[in-house]
Each structure stands twice: as structure tokens, then as C-alpha cells.
N, C-alpha and C positions, 0 to 999 in steps of 0.2 A: 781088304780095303774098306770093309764095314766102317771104321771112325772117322775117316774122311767124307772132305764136302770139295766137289767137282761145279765151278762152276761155267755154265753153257749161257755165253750171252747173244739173244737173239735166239732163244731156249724153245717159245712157239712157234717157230716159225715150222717150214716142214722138215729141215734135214735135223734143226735144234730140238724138234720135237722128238725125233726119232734116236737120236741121239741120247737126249734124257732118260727115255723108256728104256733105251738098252744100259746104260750106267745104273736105274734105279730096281731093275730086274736083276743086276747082279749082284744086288745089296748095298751100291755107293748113293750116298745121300747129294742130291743134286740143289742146287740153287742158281733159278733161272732170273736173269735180265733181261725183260723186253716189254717193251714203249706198247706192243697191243695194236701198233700203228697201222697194220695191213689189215683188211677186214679179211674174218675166216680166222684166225690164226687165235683168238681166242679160244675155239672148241676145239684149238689141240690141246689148249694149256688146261681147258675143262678136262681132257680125254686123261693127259697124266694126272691129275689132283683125285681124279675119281680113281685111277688105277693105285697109285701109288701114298695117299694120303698126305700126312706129316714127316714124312721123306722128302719131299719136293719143298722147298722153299721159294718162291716166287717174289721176286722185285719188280715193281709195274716202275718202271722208268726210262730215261732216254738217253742211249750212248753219248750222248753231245754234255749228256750232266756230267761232269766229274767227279762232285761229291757223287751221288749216287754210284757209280763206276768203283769208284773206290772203297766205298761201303758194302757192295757187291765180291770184291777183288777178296776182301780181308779174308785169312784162314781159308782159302783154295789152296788145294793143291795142285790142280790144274786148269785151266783157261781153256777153252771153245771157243773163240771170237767168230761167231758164225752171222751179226748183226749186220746189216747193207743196206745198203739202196741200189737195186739190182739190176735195173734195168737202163738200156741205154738212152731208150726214146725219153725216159725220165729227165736223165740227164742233160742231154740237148733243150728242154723246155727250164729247166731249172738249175745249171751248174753247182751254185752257190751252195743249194742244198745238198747237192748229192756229195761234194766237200764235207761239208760239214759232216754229214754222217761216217763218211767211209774214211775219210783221211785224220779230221781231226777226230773223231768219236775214235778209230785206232788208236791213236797219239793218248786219247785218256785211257785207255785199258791199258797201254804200254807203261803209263807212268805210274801208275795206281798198283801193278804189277812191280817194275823197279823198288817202289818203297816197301814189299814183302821182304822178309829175311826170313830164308832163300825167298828169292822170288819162283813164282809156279812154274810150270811147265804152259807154255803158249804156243796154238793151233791157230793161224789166221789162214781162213779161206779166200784165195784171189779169185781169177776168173784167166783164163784162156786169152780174154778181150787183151792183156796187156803184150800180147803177139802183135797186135791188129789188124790191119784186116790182109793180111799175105798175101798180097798183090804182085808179089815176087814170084809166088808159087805156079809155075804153068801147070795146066789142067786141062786133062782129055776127058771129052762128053762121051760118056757109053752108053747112054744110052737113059737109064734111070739116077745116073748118078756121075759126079766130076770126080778123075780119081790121077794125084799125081803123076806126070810126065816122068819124072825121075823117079824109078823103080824106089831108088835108095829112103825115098820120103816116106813110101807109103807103110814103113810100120809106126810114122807118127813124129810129131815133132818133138825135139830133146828141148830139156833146160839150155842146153848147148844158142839155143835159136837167138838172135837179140833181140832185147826187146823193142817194141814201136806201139806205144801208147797212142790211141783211137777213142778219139770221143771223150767228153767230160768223164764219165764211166770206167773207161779207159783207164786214164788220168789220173783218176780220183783211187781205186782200186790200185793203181799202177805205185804211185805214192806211198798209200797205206804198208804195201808188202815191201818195199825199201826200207821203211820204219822198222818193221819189224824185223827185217835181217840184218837192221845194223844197232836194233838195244840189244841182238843176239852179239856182236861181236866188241861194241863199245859198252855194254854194261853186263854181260855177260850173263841176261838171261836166256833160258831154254825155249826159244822159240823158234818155230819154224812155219812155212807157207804152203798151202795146198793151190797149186794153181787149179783149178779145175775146170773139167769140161762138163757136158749137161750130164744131171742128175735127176733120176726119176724114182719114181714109186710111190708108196699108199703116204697116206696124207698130204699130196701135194696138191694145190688147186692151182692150177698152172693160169695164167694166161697170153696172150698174141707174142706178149713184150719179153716170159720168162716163164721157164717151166713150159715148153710147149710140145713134149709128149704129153702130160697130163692134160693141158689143155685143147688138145685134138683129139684126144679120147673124150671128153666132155662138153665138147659141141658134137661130135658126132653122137654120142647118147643123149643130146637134147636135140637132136634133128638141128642144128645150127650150120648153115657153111663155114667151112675152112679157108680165112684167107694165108696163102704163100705171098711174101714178096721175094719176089725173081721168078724164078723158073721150077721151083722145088726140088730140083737134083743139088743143091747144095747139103753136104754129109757134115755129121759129128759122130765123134764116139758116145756110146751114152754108158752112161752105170749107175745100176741098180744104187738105189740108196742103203742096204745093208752090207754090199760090200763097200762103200764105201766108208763106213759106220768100222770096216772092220783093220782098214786102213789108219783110221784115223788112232785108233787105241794101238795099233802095231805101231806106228810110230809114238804113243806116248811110253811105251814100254820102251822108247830107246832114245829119250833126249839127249845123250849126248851125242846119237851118231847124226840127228837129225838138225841139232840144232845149228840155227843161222844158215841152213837150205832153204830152198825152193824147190817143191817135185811138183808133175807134170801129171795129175791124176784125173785120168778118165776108164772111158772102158777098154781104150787100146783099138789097134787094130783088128782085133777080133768080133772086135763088141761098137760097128759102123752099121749107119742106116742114113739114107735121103729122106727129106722130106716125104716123096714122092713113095719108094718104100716102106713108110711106116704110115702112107696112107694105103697101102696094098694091106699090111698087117690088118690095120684096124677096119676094114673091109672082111677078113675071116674072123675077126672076131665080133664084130656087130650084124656081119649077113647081107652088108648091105653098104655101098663105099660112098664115104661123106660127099658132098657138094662142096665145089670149092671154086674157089675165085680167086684169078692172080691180080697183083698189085706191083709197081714198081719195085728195085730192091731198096734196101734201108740202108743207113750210113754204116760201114763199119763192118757190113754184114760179110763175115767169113766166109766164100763159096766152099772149103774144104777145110776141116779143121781135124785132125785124129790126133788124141795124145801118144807120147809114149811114155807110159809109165813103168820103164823099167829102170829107173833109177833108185825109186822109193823100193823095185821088187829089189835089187842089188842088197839093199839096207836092211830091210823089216823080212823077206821071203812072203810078202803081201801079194796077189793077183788079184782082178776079177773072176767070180765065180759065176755070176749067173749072167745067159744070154738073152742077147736081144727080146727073141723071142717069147724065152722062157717069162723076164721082167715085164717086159707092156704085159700079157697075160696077166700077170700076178695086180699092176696095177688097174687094170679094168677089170677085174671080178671085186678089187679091193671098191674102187669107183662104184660098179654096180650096187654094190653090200650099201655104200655111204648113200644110196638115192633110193631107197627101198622106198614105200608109202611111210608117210610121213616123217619122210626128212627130206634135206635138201641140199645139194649141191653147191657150197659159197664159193660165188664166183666172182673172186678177187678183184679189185678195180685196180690197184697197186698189188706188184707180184712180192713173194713171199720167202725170203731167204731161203 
């Protein structure tokens, strides 16, 4: 794969950051897109340049450009579409934008892409959110956490689920991933949709609105209280960002099984935590259990969300491998490395792809 160029748009961000290092570590020459827009996400794009040199190719532009998009597109032989606007509270203050980014900034990588011959291989990241908020789903309080009534749920919700678009956010993401599963079946490029659940690990600077394992880990190592809105027994699956890094190349090794799906990728049922529990976690690992203040809950907000991603396993033989446990560890020693004397912790004001 050494003559090839892979390109990752939305490349600094944290999972695109991580994502690059892993293609440019195994010899594939990368060329990244991104606007820079989120503060913090430039000293990932320092962190690859200095690691990997004249390998890295970087486009400082804005998914909404289309020139640019498609000056970026040329001579890929694969697509990362990992660029958003991610968060919901965003969306509710500004619809318009969060459109523009996620549905139409889409719509240019997808046509920019069509005009290749062949056109690449296309990975667009959804979000969970396009479920919304499954208020369908009855739920027994046990105590630290809400866990489906129906046995049959709780190894996770299929692609099978319908969807119910929630929130501009929602909407906007919910659109985007239609897009791209129907230039998979009307133009017949190789793309396909990760819906996903939360993602953690090293390089992410999480905050309230997104990323907020990371971001619980990093108030709590800055003495900062914790705010929850609701009650904090609301669960997700979470996964590690290198298996998920490891998913994403297992399905580019098989565009045609993949292409014009949608998979369901998080940690699964094996890989679930509450609020509430992963403030028990970070309590053993800091020595000492954050502060925290509750707040109302937020629009949209999923009390139970578990993927099941055994759809993508049917296709690729992809799992997660590392647990709960095992990953916040790996991320707060990464976190403590990133805060040593003199440096500092960028703590994002807008969250970070």
C-alpha cells in the first residue's frame, strides 16, 4: 500500500488524528482535511507532522468548500469522512450551521468522490443520535444504572431499529448517512456508514457536550466538578478508539460486502458503563471521587443506549478487544503523560470529531 494516498477528512481531530498515525505507521501516505476549527486539535496535527514528516500531507480547509473537497478527494484511494459538528447542544443554538457542515459539507465529499474514476472507497461516521432518544424502550433502575425490561434488548440495538431522528444533530447526521447510502446504490460508489456509539481514548479532549469519558477524566485531574444532567445512571457502550481504528480498515478491506450498509458500532454489550459507574472508576484511579453536581436532563438525551455490533462482526470477523476498564486506564495515564509540567491540557470550547 506504500504508492497510495488515503485521504482522512476531519484528519486532526481525535479519532482522524489517530486514524492517520495508524495508516501512516504502516507506510500509507495520508492527506489530511481540516478547517482547524476546534481549538486543541491543531497539536494533533503538530503531533503527526513531527511524527511522520512528508508523508502527511495537510489541507487547512472547510468541508462546506467544495473546491477545496475536491482537490483534497483527487487520487484517494480511500475516504475517512470523519468531519462534524458534534454536538447536540450546538445544534439547537445554531441549526443552520450544523447543516451545513454535516449534511451538506457530506453532499461535497460525496460528489467530489463520484467524479473519481473508479471512485474511492467511502467510511462516513453517523452517530447513535439518529435512534433518538428511545423513549420506547422501558427501563428498570438497579440501582447504579437503567438496564432494558426486555431481556431480548439488552445485547444492544440492531440496524434492524427504525430510525427517529432527534434534534437538529440528529437530523443533520441523520440526512448526511442517507446520502451516503444511496450514491452507494444510485452511483455505485463503495461507501458505507459507521453509526457509532461513544468513543474514547488518548488524544481526545473531551468536553460536557462530547467526548465525555475524556472529559470526566480531565476535570477530575483538574479538581473541576462533574456536572450529570439527569440522574447519571443513564449507560452507553463505549470503545476504545484503536479498536475502533481496527474496524474501520476491516471493513475497507471488504467494500463490496460493506458497501451501501449502515453498522451499529460501539463496544457492545460487554463494553457498558453509567455515568455513575465510570465516576466509581475514576475514583480508583485518581484516589479520590470527583465532585459533582446534577442538572436537569438535556434534549434527546438517551437514558440507555448499547450497540449491537454484530453485524459489521458477521461481515469483517471485527470485535472489540479492549475493556472498559482496561481503556479509561490507558486513557488517563495517556491524559496524565499529556499534563506533566509544562504542558497543558486543551480544553476544547467546541467538541472534537
Amino acid at each position: 500500500m506504500s504508492g497510495e494516498r488515503v485521504l482522512v477528512v476531519g484528519g486532526a481531530g481525535f479519532i482522524g488524528a489517530n486514524l492517520s498515525h495508524r495508516l501512516l505507521s504502516s507506510g500509507t501516505r495520508v492527506r489530511v482535511l481540516d478547517s482547524l476549527a476546534r481549538p486543541g486539535v491543531e497539536r494533533n496535527l503538530d503531533w503527526l507532522q513531527g511524527a511522520h514528516g512528508d508523508r502527511l500531507e495537510t489541507i487547512l480547509a472547510d468541508v462546506r468548500d467544495p473546491v477545496a473537497v475536491a482537490r483534497a478527494v483527487r487520487g484517494a484511494s480511500a475516504v475517512f469522512h470523519l468531519a462534524a459538528q458534534v454536538a447536540v447542544t450546538t445544534s439547537l443554538v445554531d441549526p443552520i450551521h450544523d447543516f451545513e457542515v454535516n449534511a451538506r459539507g457530506t453532499l461535497n465529499v460525496l460528489e467530489a468522490v463520484r467524479r473519481e474514476d473508479p471512485p474511492p472507497f467511502v467510511l462516513f461516521t453517523s452517530t447513535n443520535k439518529v435512534y433518538g432518544a428511545l423513549d420506547d424502550v422501558s427501563l428498570a433502575d438497579v440501582g447504579t444504572r437503567y438496564v432494558p425490561v426486555d431481556p431480548g434488548l439488552r445485547r444492544g440495538i440492531s440496524e434492524e431499529r427504525a430510525l427517529a431522528f432527534h434534534s437538529p444533530y440528529g437530523c443533520s447526521k441523520g440526512a448526511a448517512e442517507q446520502y451516503v447510502l444511496d450514491w452507494a446504490r444510485t452511483y455505485g460508489v463503495p461507501a458505507t456508514v459507521f453509526r457509532m456509539s461513544c468513543i474514547y481514548g488518548p488524544r481526545q479532549f473531551g468536553t460536557e457536550d462530547q467526548g465525555w469519558v475524556a472529559h470526566f477524566l480531565i476535570q477530575a485531574m483538574q479538581g473541576r466538578p462533574i456536572t450529570l444532567y439527569g440522574d447519571g445512571k443513564q449507560v452507553r457502550d463505549v470503545l476504545f478508539v484503536e479498536d475502533l481504528l481496527d474496524g474501520f480498515l476491516a471493513a475497507r478491506e471488504r467494500p463490496r460486502e460493506v458497501a451501501g450498509r449502515a453498522f451499529n458500532v460501539g463496544g457492545g454489550a460487554d463494553n457498558t458503563v453509567s455515568l455513575l459507574e465510570l465516576l466509581d472508576l475514576i475514583a480508583e484511579l485518581e484516589g479520590a471521587r470527583p465532585a459533582v453536581r446534577f442538572e436537569e436532563w438535556r434534549l434527546a438525551d438517551q437514558r440507555w443506549y448499547v450497540s449491537d455490533p454484530s453485524a459489521l462482526a458477521a461481515v469483517s470477523g471485527w470485535s472489540p478487544r479492549t475493556g472498559v476498564r482496561e481503556g479509561v486506564a490507558r486513557l488517563h495515564a495517556w491524559l496524565r503523560d499529556a499534563a506533566r509540567p509544562g504542558r497543558t491540557l486543551p480544553v476544547q470550547q467546541e467538541a472534537a470529531t
